[in-house]
C-alpha positions as YAML, in Angstrom:
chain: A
units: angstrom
residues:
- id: 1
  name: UNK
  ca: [-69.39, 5.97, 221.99]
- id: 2
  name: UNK
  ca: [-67.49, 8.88, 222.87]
- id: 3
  name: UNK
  ca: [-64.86, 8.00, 225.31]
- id: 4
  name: UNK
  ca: [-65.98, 10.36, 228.27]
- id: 5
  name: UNK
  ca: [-68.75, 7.69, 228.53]
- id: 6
  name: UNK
  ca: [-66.21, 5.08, 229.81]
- id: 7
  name: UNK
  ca: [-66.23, 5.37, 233.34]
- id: 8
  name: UNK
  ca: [-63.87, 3.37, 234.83]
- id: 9
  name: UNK
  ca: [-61.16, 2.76, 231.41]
- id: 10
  name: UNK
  ca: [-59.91, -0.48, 231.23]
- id: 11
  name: UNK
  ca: [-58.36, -2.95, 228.49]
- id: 12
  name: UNK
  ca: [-58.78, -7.27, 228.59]
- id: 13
  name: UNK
  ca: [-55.56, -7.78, 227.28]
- id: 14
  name: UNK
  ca: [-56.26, -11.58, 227.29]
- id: 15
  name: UNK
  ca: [-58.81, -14.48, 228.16]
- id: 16
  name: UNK
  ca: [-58.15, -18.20, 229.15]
- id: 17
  name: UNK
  ca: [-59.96, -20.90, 230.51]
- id: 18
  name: UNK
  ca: [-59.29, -24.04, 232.24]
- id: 19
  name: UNK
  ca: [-61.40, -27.30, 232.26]
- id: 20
  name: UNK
  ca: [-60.92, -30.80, 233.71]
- id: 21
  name: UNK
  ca: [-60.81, -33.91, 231.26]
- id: 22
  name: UNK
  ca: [-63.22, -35.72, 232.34]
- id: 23
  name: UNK
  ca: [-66.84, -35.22, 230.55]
- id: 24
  name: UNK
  ca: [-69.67, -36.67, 232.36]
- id: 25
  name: UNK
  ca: [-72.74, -36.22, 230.53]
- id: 26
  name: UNK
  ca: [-76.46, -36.83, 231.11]
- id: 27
  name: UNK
  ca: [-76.09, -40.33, 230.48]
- id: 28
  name: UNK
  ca: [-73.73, -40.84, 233.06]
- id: 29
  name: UNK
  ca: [-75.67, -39.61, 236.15]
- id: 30
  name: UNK
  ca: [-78.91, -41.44, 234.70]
- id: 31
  name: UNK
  ca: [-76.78, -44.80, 236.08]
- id: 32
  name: UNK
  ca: [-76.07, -42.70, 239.92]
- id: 33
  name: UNK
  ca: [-79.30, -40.92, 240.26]
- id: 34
  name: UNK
  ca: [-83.02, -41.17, 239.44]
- id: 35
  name: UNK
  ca: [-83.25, -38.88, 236.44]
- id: 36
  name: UNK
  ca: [-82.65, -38.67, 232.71]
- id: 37
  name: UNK
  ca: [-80.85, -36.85, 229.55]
- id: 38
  name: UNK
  ca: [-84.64, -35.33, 228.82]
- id: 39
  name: UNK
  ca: [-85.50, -34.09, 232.34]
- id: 40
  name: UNK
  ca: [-82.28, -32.35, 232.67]
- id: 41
  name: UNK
  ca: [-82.17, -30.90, 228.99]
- id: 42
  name: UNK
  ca: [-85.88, -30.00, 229.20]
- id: 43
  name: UNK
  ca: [-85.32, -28.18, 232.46]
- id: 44
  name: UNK
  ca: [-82.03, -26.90, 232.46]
- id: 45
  name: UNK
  ca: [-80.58, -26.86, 228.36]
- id: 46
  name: UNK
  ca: [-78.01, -29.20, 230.40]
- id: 47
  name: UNK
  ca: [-76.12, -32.15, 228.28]
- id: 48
  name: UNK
  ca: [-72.49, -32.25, 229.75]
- id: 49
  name: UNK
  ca: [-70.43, -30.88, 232.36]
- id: 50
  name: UNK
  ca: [-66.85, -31.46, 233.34]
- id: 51
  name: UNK
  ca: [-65.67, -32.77, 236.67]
- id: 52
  name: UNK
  ca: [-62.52, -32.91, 238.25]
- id: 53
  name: UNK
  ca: [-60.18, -35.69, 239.68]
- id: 54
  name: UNK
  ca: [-59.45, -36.88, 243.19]
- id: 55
  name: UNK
  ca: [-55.85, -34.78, 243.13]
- id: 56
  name: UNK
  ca: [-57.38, -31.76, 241.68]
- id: 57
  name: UNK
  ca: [-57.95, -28.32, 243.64]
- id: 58
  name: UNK
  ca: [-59.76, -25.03, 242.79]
- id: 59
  name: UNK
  ca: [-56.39, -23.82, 242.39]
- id: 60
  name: UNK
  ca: [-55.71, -26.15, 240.00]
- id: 61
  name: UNK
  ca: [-57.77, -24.61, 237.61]
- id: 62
  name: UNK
  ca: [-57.34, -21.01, 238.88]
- id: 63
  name: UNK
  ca: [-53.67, -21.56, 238.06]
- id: 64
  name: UNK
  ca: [-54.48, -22.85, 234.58]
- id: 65
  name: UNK
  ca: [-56.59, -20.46, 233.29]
- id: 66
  name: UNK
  ca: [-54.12, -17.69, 234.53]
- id: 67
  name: UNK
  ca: [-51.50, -19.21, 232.73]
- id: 68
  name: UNK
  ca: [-53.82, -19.47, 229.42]
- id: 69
  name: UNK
  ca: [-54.71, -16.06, 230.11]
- id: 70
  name: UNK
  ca: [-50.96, -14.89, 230.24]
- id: 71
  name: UNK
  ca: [-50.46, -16.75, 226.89]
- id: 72
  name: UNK
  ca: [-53.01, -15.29, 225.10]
- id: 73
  name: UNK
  ca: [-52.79, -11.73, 226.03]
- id: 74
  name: UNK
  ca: [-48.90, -11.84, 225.27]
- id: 75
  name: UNK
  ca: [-47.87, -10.82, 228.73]
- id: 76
  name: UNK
  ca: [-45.68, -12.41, 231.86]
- id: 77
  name: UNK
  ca: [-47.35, -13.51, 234.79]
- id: 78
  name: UNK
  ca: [-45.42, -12.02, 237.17]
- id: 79
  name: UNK
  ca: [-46.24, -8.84, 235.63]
- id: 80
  name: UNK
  ca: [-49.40, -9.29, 237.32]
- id: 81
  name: UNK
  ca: [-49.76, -6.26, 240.43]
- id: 82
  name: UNK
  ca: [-52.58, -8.61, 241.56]
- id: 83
  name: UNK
  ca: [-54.87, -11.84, 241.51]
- id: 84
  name: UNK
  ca: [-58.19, -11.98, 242.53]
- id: 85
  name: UNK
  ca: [-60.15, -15.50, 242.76]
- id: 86
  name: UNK
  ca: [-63.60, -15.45, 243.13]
- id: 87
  name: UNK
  ca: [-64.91, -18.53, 243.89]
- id: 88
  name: UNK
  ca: [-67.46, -20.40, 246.03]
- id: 89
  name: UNK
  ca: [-65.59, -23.76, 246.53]
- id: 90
  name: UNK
  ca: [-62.01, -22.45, 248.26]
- id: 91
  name: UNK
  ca: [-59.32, -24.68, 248.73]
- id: 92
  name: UNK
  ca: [-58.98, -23.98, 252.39]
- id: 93
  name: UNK
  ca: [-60.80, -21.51, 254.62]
- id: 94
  name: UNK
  ca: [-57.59, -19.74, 255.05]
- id: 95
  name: UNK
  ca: [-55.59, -19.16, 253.44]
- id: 96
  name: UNK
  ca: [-57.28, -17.66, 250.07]
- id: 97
  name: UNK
  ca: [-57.40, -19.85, 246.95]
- id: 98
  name: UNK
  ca: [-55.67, -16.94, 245.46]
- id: 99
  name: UNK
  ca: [-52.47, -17.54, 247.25]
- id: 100
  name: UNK
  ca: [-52.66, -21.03, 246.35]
- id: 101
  name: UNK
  ca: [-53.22, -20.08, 242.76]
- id: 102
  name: UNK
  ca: [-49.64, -17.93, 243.72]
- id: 103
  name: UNK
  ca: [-48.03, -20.99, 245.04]
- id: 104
  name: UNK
  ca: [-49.13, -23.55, 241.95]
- id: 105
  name: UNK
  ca: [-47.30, -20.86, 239.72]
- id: 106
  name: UNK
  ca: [-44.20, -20.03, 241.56]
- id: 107
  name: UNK
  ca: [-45.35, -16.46, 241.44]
- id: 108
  name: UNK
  ca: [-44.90, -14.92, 245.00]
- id: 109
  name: UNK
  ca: [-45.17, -10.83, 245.04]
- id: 110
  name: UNK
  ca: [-48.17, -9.71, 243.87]
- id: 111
  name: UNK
  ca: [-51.41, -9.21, 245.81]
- id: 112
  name: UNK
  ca: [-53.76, -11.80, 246.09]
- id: 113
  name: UNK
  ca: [-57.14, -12.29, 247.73]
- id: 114
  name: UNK
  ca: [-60.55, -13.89, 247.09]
- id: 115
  name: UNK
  ca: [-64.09, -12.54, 246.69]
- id: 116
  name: UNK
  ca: [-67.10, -14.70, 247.93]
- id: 117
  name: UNK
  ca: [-70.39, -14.27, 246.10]
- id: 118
  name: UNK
  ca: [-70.80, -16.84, 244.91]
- id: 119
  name: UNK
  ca: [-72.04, -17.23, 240.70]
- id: 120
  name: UNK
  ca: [-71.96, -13.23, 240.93]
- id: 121
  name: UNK
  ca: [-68.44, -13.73, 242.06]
- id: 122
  name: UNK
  ca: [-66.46, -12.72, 239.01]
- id: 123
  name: UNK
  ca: [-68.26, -9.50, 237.71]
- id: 124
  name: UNK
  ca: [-67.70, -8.63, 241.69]
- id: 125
  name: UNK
  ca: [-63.99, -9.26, 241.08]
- id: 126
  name: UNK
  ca: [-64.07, -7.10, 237.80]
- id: 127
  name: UNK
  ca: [-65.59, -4.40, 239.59]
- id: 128
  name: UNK
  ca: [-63.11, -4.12, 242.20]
- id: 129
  name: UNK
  ca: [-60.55, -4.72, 239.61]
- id: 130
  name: UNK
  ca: [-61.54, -1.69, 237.40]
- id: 131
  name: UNK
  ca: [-61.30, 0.52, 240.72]
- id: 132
  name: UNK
  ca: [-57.62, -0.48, 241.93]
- id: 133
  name: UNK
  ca: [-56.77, 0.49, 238.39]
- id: 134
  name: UNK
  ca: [-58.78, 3.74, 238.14]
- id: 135
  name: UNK
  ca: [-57.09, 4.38, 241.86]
- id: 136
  name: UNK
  ca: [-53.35, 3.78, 240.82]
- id: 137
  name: UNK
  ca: [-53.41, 0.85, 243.23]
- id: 138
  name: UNK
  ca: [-52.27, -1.92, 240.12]
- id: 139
  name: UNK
  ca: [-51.83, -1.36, 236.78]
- id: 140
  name: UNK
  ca: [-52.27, -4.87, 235.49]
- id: 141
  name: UNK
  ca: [-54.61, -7.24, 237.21]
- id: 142
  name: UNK
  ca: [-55.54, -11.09, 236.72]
- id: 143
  name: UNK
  ca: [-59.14, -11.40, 237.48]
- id: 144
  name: UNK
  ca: [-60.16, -15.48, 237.85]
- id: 145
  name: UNK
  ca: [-63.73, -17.19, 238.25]
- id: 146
  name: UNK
  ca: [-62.99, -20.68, 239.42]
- id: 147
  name: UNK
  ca: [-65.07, -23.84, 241.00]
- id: 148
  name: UNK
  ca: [-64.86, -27.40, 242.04]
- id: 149
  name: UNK
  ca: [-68.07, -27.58, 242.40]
- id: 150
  name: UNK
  ca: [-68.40, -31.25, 242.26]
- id: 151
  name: UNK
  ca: [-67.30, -31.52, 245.66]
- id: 152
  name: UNK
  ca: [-70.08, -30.42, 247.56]
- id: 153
  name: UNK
  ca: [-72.97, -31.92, 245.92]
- id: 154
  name: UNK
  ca: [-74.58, -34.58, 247.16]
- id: 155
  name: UNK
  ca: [-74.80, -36.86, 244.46]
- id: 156
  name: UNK
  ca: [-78.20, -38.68, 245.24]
- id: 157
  name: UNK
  ca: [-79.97, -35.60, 245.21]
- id: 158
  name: UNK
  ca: [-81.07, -35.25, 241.50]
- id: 159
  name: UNK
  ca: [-82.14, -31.37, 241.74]
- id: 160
  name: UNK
  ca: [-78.83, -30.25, 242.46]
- id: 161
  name: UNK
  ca: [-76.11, -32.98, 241.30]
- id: 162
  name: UNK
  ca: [-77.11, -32.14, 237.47]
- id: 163
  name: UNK
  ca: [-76.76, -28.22, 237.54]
- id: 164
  name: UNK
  ca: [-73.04, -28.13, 237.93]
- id: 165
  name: UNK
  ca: [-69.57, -28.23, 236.55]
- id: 166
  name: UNK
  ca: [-65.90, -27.70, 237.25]
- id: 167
  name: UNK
  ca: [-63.70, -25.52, 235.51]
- id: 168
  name: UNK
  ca: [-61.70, -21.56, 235.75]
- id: 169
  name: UNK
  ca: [-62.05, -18.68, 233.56]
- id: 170
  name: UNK
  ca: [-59.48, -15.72, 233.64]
- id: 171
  name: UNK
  ca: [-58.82, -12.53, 232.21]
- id: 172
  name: UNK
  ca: [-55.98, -10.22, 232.07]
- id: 173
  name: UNK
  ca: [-56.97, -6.28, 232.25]
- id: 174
  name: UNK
  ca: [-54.94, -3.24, 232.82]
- id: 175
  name: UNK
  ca: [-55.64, 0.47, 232.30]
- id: 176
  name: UNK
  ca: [-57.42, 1.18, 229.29]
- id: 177
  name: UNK
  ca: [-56.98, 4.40, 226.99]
- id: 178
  name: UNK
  ca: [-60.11, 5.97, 227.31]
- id: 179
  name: UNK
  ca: [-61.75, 4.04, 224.67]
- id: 180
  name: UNK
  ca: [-62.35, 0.50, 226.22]
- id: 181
  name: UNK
  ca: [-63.68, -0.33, 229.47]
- id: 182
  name: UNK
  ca: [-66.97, -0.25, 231.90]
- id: 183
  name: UNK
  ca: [-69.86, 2.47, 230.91]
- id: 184
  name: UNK
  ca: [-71.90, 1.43, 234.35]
- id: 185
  name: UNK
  ca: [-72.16, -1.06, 236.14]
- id: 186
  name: UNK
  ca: [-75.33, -2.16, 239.05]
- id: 187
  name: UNK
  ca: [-74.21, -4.57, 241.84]
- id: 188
  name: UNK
  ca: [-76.04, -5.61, 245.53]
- id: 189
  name: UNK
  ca: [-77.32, -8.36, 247.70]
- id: 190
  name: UNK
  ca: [-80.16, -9.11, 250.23]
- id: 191
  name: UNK
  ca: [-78.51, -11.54, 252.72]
- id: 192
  name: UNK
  ca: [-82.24, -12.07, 254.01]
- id: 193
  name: UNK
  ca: [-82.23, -14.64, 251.18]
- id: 194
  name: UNK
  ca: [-79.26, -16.47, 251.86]
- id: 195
  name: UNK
  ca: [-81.05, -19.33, 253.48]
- id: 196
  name: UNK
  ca: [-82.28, -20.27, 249.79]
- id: 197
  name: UNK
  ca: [-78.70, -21.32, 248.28]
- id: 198
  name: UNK
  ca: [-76.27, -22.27, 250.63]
- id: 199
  name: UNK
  ca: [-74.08, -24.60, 252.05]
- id: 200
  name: UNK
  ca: [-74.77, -24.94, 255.59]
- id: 201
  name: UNK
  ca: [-71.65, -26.58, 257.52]
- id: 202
  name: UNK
  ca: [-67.73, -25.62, 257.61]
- id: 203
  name: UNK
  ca: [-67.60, -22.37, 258.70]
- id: 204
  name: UNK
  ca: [-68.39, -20.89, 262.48]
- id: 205
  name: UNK
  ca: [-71.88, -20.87, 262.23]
- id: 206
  name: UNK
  ca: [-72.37, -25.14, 261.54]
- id: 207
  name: UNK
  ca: [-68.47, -25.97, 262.00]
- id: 208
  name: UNK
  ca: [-67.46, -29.42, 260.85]
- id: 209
  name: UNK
  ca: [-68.74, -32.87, 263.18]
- id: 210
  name: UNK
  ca: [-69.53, -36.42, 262.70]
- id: 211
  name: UNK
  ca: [-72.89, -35.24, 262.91]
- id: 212
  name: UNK
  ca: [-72.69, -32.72, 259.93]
- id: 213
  name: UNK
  ca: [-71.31, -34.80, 257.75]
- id: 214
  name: UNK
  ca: [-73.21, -37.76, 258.30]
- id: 215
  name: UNK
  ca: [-77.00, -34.97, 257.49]
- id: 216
  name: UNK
  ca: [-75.27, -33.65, 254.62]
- id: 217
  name: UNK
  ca: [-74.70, -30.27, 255.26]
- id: 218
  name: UNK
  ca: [-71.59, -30.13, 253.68]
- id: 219
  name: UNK
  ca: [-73.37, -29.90, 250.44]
- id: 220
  name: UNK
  ca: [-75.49, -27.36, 248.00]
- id: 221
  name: UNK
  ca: [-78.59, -27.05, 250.00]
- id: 222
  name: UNK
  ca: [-81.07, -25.18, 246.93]
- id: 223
  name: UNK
  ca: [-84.97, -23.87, 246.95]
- id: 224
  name: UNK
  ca: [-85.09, -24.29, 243.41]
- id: 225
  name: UNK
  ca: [-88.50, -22.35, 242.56]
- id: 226
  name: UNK
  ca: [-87.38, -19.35, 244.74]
- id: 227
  name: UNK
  ca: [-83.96, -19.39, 243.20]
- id: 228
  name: UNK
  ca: [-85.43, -19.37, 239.87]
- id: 229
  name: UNK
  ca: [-88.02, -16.39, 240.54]
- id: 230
  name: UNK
  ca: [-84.98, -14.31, 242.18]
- id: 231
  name: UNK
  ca: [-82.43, -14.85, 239.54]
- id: 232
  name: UNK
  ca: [-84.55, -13.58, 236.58]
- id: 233
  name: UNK
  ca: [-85.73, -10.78, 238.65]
- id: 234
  name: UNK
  ca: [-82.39, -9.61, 239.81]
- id: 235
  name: UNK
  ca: [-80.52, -10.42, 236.27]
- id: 236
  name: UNK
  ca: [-83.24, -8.19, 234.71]
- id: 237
  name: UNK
  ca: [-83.25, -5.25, 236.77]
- id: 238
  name: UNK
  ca: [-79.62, -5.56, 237.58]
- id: 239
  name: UNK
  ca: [-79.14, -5.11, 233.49]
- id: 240
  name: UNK
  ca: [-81.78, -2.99, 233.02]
- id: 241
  name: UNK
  ca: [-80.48, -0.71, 235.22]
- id: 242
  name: UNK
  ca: [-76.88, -1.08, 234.23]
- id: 243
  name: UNK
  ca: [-78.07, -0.04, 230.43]
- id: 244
  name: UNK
  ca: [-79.69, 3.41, 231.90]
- id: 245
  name: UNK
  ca: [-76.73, 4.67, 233.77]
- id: 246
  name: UNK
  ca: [-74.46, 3.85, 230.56]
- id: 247
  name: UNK
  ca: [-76.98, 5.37, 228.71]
- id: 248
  name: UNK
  ca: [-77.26, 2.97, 226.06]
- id: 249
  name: UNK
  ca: [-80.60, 0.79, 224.34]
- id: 250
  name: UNK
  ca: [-80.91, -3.12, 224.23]
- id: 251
  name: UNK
  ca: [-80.15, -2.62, 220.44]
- id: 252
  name: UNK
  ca: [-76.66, -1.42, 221.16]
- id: 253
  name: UNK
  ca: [-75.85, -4.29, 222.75]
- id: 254
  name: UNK
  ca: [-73.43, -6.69, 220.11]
- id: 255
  name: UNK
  ca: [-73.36, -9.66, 222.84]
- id: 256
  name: UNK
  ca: [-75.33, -10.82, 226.65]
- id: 257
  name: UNK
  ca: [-73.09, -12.74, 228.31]
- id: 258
  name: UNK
  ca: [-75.24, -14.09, 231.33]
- id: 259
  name: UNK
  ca: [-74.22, -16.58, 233.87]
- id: 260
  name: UNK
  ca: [-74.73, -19.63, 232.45]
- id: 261
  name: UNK
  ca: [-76.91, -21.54, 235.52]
- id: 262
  name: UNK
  ca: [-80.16, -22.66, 233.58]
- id: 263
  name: UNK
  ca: [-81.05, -22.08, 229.60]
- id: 264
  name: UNK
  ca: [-84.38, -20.83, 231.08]
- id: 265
  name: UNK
  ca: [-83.06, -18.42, 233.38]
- id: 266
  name: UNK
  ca: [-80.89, -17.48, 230.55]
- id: 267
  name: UNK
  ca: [-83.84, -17.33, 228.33]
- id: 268
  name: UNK
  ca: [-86.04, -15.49, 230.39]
- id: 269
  name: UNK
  ca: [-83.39, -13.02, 231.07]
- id: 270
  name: UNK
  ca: [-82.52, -11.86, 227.83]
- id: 271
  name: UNK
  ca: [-86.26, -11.81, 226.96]
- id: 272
  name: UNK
  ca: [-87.09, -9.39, 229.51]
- id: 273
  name: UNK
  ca: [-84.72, -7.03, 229.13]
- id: 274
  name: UNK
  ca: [-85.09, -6.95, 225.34]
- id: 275
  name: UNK
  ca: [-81.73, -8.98, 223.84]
- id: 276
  name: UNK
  ca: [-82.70, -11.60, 221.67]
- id: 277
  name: UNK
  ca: [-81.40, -15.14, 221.70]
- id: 278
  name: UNK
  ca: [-79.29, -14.47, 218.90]
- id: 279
  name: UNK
  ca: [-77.52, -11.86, 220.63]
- id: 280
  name: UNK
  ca: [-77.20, -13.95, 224.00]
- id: 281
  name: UNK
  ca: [-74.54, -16.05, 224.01]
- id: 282
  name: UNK
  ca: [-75.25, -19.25, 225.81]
- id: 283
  name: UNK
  ca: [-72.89, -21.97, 226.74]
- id: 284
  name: UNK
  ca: [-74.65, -23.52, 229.50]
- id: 285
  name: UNK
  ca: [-74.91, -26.71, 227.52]
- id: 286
  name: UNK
  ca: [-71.27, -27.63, 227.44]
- id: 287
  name: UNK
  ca: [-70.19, -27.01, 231.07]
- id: 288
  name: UNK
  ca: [-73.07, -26.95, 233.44]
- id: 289
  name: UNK
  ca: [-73.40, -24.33, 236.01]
- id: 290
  name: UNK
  ca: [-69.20, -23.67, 236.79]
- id: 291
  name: UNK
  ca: [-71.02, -20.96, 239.23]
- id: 292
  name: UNK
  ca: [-68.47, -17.55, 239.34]
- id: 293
  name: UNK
  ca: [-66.19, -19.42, 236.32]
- id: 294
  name: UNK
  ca: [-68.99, -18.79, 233.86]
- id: 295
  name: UNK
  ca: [-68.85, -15.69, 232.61]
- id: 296
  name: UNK
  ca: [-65.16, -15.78, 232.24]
- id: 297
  name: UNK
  ca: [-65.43, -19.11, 230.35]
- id: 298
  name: UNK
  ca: [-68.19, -17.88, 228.38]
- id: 299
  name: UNK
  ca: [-66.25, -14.57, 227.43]
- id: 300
  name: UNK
  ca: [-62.96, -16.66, 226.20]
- id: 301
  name: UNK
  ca: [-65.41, -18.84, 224.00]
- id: 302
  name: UNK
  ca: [-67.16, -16.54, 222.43]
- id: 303
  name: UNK
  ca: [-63.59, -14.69, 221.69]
- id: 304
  name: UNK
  ca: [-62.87, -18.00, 220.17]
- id: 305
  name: UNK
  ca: [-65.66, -18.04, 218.17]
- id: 306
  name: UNK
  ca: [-65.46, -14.51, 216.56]
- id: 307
  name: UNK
  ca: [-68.88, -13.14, 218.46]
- id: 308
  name: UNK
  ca: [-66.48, -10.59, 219.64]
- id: 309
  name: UNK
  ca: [-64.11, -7.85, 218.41]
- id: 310
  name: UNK
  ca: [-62.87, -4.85, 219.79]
- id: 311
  name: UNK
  ca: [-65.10, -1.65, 219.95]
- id: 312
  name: UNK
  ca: [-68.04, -4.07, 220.67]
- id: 313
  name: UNK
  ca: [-70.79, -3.45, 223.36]
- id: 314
  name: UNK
  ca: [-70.96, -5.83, 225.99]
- id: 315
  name: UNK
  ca: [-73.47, -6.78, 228.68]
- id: 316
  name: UNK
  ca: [-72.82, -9.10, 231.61]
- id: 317
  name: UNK
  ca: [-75.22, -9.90, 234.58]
- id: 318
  name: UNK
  ca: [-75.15, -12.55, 237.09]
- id: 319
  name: UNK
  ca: [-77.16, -13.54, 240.48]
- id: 320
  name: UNK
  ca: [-75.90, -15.89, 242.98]
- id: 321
  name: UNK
  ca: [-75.84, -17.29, 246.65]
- id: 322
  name: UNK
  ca: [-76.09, -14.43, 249.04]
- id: 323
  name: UNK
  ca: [-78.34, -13.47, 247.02]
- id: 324
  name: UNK
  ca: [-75.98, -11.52, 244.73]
- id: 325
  name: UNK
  ca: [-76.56, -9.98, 241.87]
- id: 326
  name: UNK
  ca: [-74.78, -7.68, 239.76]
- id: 327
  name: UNK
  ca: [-74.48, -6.44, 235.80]
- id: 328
  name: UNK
  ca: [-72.02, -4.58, 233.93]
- id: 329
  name: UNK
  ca: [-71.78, -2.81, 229.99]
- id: 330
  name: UNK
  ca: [-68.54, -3.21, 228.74]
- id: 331
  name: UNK
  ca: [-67.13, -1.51, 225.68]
- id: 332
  name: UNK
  ca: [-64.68, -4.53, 224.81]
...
């Protein structure tokens, strides 16, 4: 690919992840909730997710995979211009988990704010990422997906306790060369939809009371089936029309990198827009939905497992609450 078809040039310099110990697997929630390892595998490609302890924070894991990140790409942390968090699950409504993710690393200085939207939170976060670098604004930028999900489930509803995970993902990117970085990339939303995946107390519109915690509305409130028919339909197009303005054929595509929410989704995703499973990398198995962690955390794995090198043609698309969506083509 000639390099005038980069648009906005950027370089991952690194990729880290970080996970919480505990495993619970299907087994486990058949003994706290009326379900079973073959109704979640069978519906969602499900087996295990991880969840995090009492003392743990979405910062915890923010921090962690930043470090990792660091590590592996060979570079300081505080030569970091700026952090962005994108995450669903905040530490506090104010300030940003971001600056919390500043404070658990001793690392005051560089900018630092979240984005909220939800599972499509990260490839948000790379977006505005690539254009602070493209504008001068930073030159190196750590760009984290991270989720305690766990805490707002409600853990006697079986269509919604079984879907998710905790965990961060993180990468490091600075200005590319020219040769590496987004072709196109296709983001929106339709906040007419956001009644179908949201939590529905905390903030001004249901603030907190007796009354909202005792109706659980502190929790993942989900319409499954519409989810479900939105997601592939906005992952598809989203991709599909990511691939035209880069100017580039399912074929040339070396890896998918979806959000990892349901193997079906997934599935029907990669179907439609014409990337076979074998060239859809799917880790939805091991970690559950981790909502705007999983494309990170799917990136740094298949790094680890040598699906990736550089010069290789990437696609990632996502939906989420909002409803989001958004896709990019990376050339890694």
């Amino acid at each position: 690919m000639p390099p005038e078809k980069i648009q906005k040039s950027l370089k991952i310099l690194g990729t880290g992840t970080s996970l919480p110990e505990r495993v619970m697997t299907n087994a486990d929630l058949e003994a706290l909730v009326d379900t079973t390892d073959t109704w979640i595998r069978d519906r969602t490609g499900i087996e295990e997710r991880r969840i995090a302890p009492d003392d743990a924070s979405t910062s915890t894991y923010a921090a962690g995979a930043l470090r990792a990140a660091a590590e592996n790409a060979g570079v300081a942390l505080d030569s970091l211009d700026a952090i962005i968090v994108a995450t669903s699950t905040p530490d506090t409504v104010f300030p940003s988990t971001a600056c919390w993710t500043q404070r658990a690393l001793k690392l005051p200085g560089a900018a630092a704010f979240d984005v909220s939207a939800g599972c499509t939170g990260w490839l948000y976060a790379l977006e505005i990422a690539a254009n602070l670098l493209i504008g001068g604004t930073a030159k190196r930028i750590g760009v984290v997906g991270a989720e305690v999900m766990s805490r707002v489930l409600d853990w006697e509803d079986r269509s919604t306790c079984v879907l998710f995970g905790d965990g961060a993902g993180a990468a490091i990117i600075e200005s590319g060369d020219g040769s590496q970085g987004l072709l196109a990339s296709n983001w929106g939303a339709d906040g007419t939809l956001a009644p179908i995946l949201y939590q529905p107390a905390g903030g001004t519109q249901m603030p907190a009371s007796e009354e909202s915690v005792a109706d659980k509305k502190h929790v993942v409130h989900m319409e499954g089936r519409t989810v479900f028919r939105h997601a592939v339909a906005c992952m598809v197009r989203s991709t599909q029309e990511a691939m035209a303005a880069a100017g580039v054929e399912p074929d040339d595509i070396k890896l998918l990198i979806p959000h990892q929410a349901n193997a079906r989704i997934i599935s029907a995703t990669g179907e439609r827009v014409g990337i076979p499973a074998e060239r859809t990398y799917v880790c939805v198995q091991r970690y559950g939905n981790i909502s705007a962690a999983t494309i990170p955390i799917a990136l740094h794995d298949a790094l680890g497992e040598g699906r990736i090198e550089r010069g290789d043609l990437l696609a990632f698309t996502a939906f989420g609450t909002g409803l989001t969506w958004a896709a990019s083509v990376l050339r890694y």
